[in-house]
VEXFIGU-663409 format. One line per 10 residues: number of its first residue (from 1); their letters; for each residue x, y, z of C-alpha. Coordinates in Angstrom, 1 decimal. Example, Ala and Ser with C-alpha at 12.3 -4.5 7.8 and 13.67 -1.06 7.14 Angstrom:
<pts>
1 = as = 12.3/-4.5/7.8 ~ 13.7/-1.1/7.1;
</pts>
This chain:
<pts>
1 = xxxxxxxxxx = 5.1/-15.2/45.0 ~ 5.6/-17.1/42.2 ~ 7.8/-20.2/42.0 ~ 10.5/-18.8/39.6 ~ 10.1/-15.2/41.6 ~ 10.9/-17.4/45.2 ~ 14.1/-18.7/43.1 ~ 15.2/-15.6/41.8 ~ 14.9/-14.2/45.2 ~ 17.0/-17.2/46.9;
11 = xxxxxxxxxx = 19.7/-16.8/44.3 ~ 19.8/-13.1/44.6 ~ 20.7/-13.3/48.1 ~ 24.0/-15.3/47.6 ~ 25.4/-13.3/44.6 ~ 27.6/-10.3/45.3 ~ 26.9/-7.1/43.3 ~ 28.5/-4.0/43.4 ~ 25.7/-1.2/42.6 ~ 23.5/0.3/45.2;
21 = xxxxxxxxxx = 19.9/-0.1/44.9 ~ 19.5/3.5/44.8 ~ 21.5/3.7/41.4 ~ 20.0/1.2/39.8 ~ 16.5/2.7/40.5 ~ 18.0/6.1/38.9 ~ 19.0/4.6/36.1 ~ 15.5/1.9/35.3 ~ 13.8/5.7/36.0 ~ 15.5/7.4/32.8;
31 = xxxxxxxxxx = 15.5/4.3/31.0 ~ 11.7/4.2/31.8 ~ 10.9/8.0/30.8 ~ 13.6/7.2/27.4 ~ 11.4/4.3/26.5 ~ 8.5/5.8/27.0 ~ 8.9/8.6/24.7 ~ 10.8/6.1/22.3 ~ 7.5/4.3/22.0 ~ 5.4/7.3/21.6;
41 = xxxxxxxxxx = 7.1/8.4/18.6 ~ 7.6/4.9/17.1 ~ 4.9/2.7/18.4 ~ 5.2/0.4/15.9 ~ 3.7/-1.0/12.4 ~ -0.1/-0.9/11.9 ~ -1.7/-4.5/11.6 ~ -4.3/-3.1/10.1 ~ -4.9/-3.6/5.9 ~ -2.7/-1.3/3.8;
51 = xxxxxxxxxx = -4.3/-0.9/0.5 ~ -1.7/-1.9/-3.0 ~ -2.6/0.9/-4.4 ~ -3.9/4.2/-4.5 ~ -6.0/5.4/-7.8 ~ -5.9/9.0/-8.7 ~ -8.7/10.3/-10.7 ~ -8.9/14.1/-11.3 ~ -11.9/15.9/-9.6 ~ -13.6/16.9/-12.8;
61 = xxxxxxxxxx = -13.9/13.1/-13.8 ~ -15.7/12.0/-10.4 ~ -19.0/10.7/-10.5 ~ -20.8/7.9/-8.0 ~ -20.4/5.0/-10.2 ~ -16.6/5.6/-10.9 ~ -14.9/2.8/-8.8 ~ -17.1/0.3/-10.7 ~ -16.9/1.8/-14.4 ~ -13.0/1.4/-13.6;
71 = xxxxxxxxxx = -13.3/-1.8/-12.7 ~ -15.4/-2.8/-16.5 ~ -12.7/-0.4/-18.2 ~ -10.3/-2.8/-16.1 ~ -11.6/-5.8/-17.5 ~ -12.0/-4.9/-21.1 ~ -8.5/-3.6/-21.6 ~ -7.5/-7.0/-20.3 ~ -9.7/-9.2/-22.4 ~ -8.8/-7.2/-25.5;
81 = xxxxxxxxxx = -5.1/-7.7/-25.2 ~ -5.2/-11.0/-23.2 ~ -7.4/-13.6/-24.2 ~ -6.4/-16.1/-21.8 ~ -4.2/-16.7/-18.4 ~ -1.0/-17.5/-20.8 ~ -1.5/-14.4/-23.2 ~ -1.8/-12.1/-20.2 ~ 1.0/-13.9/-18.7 ~ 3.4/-13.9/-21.2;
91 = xxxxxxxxxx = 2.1/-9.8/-21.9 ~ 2.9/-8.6/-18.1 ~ 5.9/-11.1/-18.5 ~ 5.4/-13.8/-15.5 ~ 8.1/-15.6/-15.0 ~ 8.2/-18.9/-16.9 ~ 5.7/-17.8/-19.3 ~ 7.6/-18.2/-22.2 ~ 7.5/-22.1/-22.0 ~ 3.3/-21.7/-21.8;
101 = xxxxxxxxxx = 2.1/-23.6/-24.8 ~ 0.7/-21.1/-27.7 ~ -1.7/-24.2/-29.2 ~ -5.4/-23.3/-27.4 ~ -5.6/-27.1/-27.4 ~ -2.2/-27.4/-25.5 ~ -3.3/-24.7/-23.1 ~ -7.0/-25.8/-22.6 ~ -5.5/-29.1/-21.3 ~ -3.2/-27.8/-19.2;
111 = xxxxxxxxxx = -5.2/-25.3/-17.8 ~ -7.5/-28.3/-16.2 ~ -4.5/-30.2/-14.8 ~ -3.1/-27.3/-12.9 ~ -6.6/-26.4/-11.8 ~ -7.3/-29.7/-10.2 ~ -3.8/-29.3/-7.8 ~ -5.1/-28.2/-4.4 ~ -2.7/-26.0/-4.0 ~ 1.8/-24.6/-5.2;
121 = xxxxxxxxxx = 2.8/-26.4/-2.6 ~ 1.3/-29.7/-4.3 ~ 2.2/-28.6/-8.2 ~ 4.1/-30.2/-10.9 ~ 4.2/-27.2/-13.0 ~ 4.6/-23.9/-10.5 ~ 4.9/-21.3/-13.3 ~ 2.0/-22.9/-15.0 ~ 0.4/-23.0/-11.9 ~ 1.1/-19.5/-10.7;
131 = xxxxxxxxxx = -0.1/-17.9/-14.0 ~ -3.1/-19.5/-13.9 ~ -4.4/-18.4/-10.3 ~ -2.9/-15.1/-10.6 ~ -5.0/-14.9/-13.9 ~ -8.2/-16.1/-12.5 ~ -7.2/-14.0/-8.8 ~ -6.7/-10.6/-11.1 ~ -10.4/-11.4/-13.3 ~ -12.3/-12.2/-9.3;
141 = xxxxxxxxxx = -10.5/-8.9/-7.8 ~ -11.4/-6.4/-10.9 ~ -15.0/-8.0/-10.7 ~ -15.6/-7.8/-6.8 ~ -13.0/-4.5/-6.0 ~ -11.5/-3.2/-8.6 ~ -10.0/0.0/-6.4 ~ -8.5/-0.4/-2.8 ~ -7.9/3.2/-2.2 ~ -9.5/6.1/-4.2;
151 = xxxxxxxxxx = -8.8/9.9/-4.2 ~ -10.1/12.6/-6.1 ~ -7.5/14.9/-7.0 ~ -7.7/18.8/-7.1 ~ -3.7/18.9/-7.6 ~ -2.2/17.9/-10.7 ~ -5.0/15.2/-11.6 ~ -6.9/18.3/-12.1 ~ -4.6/21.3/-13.2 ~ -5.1/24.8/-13.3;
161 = xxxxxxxxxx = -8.9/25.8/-13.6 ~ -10.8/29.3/-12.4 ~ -11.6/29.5/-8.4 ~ -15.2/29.4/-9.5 ~ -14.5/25.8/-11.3 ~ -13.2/24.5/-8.5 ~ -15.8/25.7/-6.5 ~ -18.1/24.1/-8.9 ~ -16.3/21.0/-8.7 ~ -15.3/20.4/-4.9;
171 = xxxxxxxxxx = -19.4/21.0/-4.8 ~ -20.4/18.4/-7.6 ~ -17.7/15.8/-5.7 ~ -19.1/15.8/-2.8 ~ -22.8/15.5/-3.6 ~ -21.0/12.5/-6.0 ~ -19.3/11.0/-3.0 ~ -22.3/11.2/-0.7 ~ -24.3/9.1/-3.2 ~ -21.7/7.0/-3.7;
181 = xxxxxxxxxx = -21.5/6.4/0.2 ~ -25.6/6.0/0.4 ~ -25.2/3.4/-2.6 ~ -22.2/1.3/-0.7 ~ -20.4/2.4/-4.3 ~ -16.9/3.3/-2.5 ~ -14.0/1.5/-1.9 ~ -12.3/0.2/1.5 ~ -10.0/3.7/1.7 ~ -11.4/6.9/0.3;
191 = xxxxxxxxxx = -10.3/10.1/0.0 ~ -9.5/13.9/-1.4 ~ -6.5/15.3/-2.2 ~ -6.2/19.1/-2.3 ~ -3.6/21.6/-3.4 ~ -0.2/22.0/-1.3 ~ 0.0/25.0/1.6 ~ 2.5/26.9/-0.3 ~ 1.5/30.8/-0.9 ~ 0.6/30.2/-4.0;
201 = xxxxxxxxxx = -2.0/27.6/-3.7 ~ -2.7/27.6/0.5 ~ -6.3/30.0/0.3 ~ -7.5/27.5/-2.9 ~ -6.6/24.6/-0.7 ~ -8.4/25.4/2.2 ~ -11.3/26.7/0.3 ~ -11.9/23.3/-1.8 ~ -11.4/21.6/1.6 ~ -13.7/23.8/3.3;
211 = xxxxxxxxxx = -16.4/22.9/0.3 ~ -16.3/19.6/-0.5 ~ -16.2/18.8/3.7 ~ -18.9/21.2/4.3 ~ -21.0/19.7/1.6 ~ -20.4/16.1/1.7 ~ -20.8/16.1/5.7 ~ -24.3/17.7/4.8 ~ -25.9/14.9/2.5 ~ -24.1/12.3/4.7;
221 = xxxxxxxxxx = -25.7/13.6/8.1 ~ -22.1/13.8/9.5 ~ -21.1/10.0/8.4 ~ -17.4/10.2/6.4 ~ -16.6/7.1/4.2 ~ -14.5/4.4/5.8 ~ -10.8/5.3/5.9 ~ -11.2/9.4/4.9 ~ -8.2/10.7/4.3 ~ -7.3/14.4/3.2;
231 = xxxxxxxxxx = -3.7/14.5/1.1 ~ -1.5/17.1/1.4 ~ 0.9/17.8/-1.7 ~ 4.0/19.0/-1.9 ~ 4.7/18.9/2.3 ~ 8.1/20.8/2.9 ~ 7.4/21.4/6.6 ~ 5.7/20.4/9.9 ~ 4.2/23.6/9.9 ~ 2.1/22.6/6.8;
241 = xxxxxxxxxx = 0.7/19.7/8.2 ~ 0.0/21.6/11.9 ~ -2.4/24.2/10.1 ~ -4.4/20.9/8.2 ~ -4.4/19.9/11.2 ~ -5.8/22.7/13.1 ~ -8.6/23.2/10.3 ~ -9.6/19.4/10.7 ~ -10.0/19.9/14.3 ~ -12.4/22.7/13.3;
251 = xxxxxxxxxx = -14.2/20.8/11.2 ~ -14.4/17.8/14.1 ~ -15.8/20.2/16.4 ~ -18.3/22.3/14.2 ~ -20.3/19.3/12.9 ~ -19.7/17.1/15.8 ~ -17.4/14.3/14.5 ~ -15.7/12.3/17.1 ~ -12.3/13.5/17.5 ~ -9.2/12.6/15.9;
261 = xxxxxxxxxx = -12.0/10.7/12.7 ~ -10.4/12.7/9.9 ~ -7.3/11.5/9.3 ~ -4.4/12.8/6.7 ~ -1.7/11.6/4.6 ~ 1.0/13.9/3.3 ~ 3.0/13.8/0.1 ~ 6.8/13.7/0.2 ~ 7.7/15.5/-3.1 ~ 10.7/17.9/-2.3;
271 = xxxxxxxxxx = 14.6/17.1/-1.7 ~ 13.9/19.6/1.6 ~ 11.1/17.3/2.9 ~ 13.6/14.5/2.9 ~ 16.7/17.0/4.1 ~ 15.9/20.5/5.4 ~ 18.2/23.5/6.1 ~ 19.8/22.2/9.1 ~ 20.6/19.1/7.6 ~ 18.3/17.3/9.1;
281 = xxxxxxxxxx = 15.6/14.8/8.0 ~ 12.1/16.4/8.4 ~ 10.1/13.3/8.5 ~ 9.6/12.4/11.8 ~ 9.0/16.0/13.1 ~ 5.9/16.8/10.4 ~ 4.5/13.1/11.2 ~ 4.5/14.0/14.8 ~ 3.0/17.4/14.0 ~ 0.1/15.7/12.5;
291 = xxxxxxxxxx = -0.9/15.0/16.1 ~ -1.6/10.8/15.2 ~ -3.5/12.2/12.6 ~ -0.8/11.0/9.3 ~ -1.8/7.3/8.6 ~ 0.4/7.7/5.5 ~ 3.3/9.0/3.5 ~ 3.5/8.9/-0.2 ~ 6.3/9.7/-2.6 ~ 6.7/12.1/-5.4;
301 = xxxxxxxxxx = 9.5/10.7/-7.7 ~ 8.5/13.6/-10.8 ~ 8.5/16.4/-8.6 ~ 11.1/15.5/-6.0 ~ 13.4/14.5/-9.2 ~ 12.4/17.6/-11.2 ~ 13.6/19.8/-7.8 ~ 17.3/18.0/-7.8 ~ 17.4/19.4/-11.5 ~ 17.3/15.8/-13.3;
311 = xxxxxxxxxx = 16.1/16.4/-16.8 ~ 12.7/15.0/-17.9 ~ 13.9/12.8/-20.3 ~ 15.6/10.6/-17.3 ~ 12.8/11.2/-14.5 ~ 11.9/7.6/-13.9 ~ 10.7/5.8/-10.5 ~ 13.4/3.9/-10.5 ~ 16.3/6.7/-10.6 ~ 19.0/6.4/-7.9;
321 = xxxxxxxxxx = 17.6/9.8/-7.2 ~ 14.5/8.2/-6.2 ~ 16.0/5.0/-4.8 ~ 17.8/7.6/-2.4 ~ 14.2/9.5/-0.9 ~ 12.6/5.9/-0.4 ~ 14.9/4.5/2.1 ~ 15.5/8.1/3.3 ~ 11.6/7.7/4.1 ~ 12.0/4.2/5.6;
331 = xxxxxxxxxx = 14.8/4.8/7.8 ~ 13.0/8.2/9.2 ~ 9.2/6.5/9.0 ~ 10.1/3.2/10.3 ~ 7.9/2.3/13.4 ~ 6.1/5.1/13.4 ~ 2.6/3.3/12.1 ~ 2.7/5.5/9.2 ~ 2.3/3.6/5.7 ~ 4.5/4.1/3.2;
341 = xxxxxxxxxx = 3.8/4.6/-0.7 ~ 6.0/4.7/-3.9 ~ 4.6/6.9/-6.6 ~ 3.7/6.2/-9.9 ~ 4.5/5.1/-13.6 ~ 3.3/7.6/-16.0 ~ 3.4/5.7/-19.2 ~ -0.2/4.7/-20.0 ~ -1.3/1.2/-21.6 ~ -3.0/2.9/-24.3;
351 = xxxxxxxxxx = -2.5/1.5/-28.9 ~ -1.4/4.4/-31.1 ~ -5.0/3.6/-33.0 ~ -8.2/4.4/-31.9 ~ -11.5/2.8/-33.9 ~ -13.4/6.1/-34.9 ~ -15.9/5.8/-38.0 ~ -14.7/2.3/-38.5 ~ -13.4/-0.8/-37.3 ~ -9.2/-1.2/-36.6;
361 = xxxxxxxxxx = -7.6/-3.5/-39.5 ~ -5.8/-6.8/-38.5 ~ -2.4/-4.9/-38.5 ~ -3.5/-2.2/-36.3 ~ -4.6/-4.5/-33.9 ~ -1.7/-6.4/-33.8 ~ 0.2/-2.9/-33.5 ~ -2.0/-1.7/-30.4 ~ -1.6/-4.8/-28.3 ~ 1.9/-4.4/-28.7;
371 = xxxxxxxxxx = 2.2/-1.2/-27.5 ~ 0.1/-2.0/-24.5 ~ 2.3/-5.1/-23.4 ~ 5.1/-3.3/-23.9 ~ 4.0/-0.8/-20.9 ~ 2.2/-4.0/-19.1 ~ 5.7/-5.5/-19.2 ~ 7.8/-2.2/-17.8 ~ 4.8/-1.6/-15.2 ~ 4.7/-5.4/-13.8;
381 = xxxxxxxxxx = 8.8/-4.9/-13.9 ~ 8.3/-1.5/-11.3 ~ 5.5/-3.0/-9.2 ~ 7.1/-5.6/-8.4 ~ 10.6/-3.6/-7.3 ~ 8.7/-1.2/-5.7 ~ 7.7/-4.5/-3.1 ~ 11.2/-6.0/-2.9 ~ 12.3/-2.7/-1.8 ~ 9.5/-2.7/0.8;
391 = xxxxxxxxxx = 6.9/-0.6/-0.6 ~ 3.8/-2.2/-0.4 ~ 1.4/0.3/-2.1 ~ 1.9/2.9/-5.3 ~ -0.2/4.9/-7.2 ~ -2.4/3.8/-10.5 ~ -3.4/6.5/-12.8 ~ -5.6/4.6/-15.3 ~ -8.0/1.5/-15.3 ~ -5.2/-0.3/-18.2;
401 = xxxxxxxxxx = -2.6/-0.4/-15.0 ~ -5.2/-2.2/-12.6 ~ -5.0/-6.0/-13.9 ~ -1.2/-5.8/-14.0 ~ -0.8/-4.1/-10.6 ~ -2.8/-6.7/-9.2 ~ -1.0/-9.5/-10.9 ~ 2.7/-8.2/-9.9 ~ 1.0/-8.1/-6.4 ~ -0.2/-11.4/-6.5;
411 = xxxxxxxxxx = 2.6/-13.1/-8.5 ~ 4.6/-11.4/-5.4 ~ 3.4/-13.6/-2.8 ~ 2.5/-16.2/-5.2 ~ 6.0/-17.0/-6.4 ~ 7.3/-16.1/-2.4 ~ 4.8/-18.8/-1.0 ~ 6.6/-22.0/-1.0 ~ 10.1/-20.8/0.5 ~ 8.2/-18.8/3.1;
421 = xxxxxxxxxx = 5.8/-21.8/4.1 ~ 8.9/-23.7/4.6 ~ 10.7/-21.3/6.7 ~ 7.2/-20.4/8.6 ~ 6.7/-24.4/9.1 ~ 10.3/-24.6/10.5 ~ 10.3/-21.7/12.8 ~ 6.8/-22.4/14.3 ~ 8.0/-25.7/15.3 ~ 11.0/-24.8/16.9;
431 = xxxxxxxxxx = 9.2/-21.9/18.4 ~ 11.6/-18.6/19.3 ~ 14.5/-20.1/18.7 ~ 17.1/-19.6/16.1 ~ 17.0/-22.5/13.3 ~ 18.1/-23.5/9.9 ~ 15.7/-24.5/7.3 ~ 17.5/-25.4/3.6 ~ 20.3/-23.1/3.6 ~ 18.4/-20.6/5.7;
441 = xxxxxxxxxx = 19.1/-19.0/9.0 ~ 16.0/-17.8/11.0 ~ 15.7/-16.1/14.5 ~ 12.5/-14.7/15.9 ~ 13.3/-11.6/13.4 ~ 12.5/-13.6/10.5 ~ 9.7/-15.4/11.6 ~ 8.1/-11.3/12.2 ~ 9.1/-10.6/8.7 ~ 7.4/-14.1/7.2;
451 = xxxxxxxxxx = 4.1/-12.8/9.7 ~ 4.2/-10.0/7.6 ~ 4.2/-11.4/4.3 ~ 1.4/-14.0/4.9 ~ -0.3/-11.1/6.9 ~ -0.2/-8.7/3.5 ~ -1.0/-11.7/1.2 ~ -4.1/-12.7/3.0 ~ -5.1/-9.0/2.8 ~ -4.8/-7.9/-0.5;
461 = xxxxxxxxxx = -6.0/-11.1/-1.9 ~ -3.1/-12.7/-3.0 ~ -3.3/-16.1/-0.7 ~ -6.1/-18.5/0.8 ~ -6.3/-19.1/4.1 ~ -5.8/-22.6/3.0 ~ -2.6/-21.5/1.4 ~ -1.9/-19.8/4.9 ~ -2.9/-23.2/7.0 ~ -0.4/-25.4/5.7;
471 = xxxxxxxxxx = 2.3/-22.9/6.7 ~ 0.7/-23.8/10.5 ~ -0.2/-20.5/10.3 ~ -4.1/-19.5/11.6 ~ -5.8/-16.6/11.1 ~ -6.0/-15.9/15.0 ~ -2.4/-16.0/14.5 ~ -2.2/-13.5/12.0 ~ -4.7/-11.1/13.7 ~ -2.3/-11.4/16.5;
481 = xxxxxxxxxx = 0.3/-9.9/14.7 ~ 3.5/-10.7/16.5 ~ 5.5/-13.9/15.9 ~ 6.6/-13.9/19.2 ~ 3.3/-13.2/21.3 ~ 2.2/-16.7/18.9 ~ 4.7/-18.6/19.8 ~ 4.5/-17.6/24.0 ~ 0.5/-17.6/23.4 ~ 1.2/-21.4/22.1;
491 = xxxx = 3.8/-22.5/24.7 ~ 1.1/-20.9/27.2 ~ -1.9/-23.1/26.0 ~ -2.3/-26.6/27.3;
</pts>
């Protein structure tokens, strides 16, 4: 027996309780069997990397090489309407990038001072600073991995077409994807979305799944891409997502795939998902249908907006309407381990000109990068609301939106980094107990949520570990995951 267990023991025998042993013991056993099914159903966040994004591309566009063409297309619509880090960050809107110098003298020299401070933490000019490594962070990411997640779209990425064109197509995609997978050509998260289980499009759906599985599993020798997912549109109940997921079991079993490998995400895109006719949120009961299959959740806002009747002309992701289904997902999703994704922004950072037969004159220039910044601006503006609201990925729809989803991602963390070392610092140091640092008040709750954020930074790209290391944050700390198994695995250690 312990030494704390032989006082505990002492002190128990000179206290006077009123309960019977035999009572308590009924009650810890139906608290026991409550917990247990509590945790079942909500077992908690994934540590594991949630991709920013999620790039839909339709099926007919899909070759082997088309993460890395996306990530050149990337590039160039960001040179040609940014030629430097205070153009691009005064064009996405930064803030503080209206007091970057215009001069390229001016800029040239203060480029090299901000790049030779080691770190935020250490400069005299943040804004400058920031815009400058989220610049350089964006150009390194587009280069190296331009697309996190990836999914070729048979839904409405791809639009109505004759059965035998989709045939044709779920074919071509997944001899595409197999070469792609041979070449090491896809990204981190990879996947297919097909059309939704309603009567309209359920035989289609399970057809195109049937032939692009069947086929890709066939030049692959059984091997699936790392983080397959297949998406369901349009979910409206569990009983959608418990035929996928009898089909995938199928598909486990006929070509020997270990069980539970293909995985699916589902599509919130209907006021009945969120509410269904008893009143009731439907969430929880179609992720638990997917049988710890559903890794993710993503949201509709155009659909889910045009089924509450909101005319076109006002369907925007960030309509109350929409504000409403988000948290309606968080509060239902919450702890379950599934990840959560806001949908997209469907105005396109494309000029009005195009160069045909000849080159574009001065003004139309001029005229095209305006029109592009203006949608860089509204699209950095969304991103980054999307991730105050806690929704850590979205969708992209075209290679223009990749530099600025990036830099709203980084500029996230970025312009978050100092206030959060400071709190970090504080709350490691005083270990699980409540504090005050500035006008802040932390518990053991906050430090969890500033895990998270330096967790997600370091992921996506957005912060060093060097950045991380003066928080007295390190990286087994992060991999841990909990800020209070750190600070009891760091009272515990000599």
């Amino acid at each position: 027996m312990s030494r704390i267990a032989a006082q505990l023991a002492i002190a128990d025998t000179n206290l006077h309780r009123s309960l019977s042993s035999e009572t308590e013991q009924q009650v810890l056993a139906s608290l026991k069997a409550a917990n247990e099914q509590f945790a079942q159903i909500y077992p908690g966040d994934s540590l594991g990397h949630q991709p920013v994004h999620t790039f839909y591309g339709g099926a007919h566009l899909f070759k082997s090489d088309t993460i890395s063409k996306l990530g050149k297309l990337a590039l160039n619509v960001m040179h040609v309407n940014a030629a430097n880090f205070a153009e691009f960050a005064k064009a996405v809107g930064l803030p503080g990038s209206k007091k970057l110098p215009v001069s390229k003298k001016q800029l040239e020299i203060l480029r090299k001072k901000v790049e030779k401070e080691e770190s935020l933490l250490e400069s005299k000019n943040k804004s400058a600073w920031i815009a400058n490594t989220v610049y350089n962070r964006v150009i390194k990411k587009l280069t190296r991995e331009p697309i996190e997640d990836y999914r070729i779209d048979f839904e409405d990425g791809f639009g109505y077409r004759t059965d035998a064109e989709e045939d044709h197509e779920a074919m071509r995609t997944a001899q595409e994807t197999a070469s792609a997978m041979e070449q090491n050509l896809l990204p981190p998260f990879f996947g297919i979305r097909i059309k939704s289980f309603s009567e309209q499009s359920k035989r289609r759906a399970m057809r195109t799944l049937d032939i692009f599985l069947t086929i890709y599993l066939e030049k692959s020798g059984n091997r699936l891409p790392e983080n397959f997912v297949v998406t369901l549109p349009k979910v409206v109940s569990p009983e959608q997502i418990k035929a996928l997921v009898r089909l995938l079991i199928e598909f486990e079993q006929l070509h020997r795939l270990p069980d539970g490998s293909l995985k699916l995400e589902f599509m919130i895109e209907s006021p009945q998902a969120i509410v269904g006719c008893k009143g009731e949120s439907q969430l929880t009961d179609i992720v638990t249908a997917g049988e710890g299959r559903c890794v993710a959740a993503h949201f509709g806002p155009y659909d889910y907006t045009t089924g509450l009747n909101i005319s076109s002309r006002f369907q925007t992701l960030d309509h109350p309407a929409n504000d409403f289904a988000r948290q309606a997902m968080q509060v239902a999703l919450a702890g379950t381990g599934v990840r959560l994704s806001d949908g997209a922004v469907h105005l396109i950072p494309v000029g009005p000109h195009r160069a045909v037969s000849k080159a574009l004159s001065i003004r139309q220039v001029k005229e095209n990068r305006e029109a592009v910044h203006g949608v860089w601006k509204n699209y950095f503006a969304q991103v980054q609301r999307s991730l105050m609201q806690g929704f850590y990925q979205s969708w992209d729809l075209h290679p223009g939106h990749l530099p600025v989803r990036y830099a709203a991602v980084y500029n996230f963390y970025l312009e978050g980094l100092e206030a959060a070392s400071a709190r970090m610092k504080s709350s490691i140091e005083k270990g699980n107990q409540a504090s005050l640092s500035g006008q802040m008040f932390d518990d053991a709750a906050s430090g969890q949520g500033l895990m998270n954020f330096f967790r997600r930074g370091i992921q996506c790209g957005a912060l060093t570990e060097k950045e991380i290391h003066l928080t007295g944050l390190k990286a087994e700390d992060l991999r841990l995951g909990s800020f209070t198994a750190m600070i009891a695995d760091r009272k515990n250690k000599p």
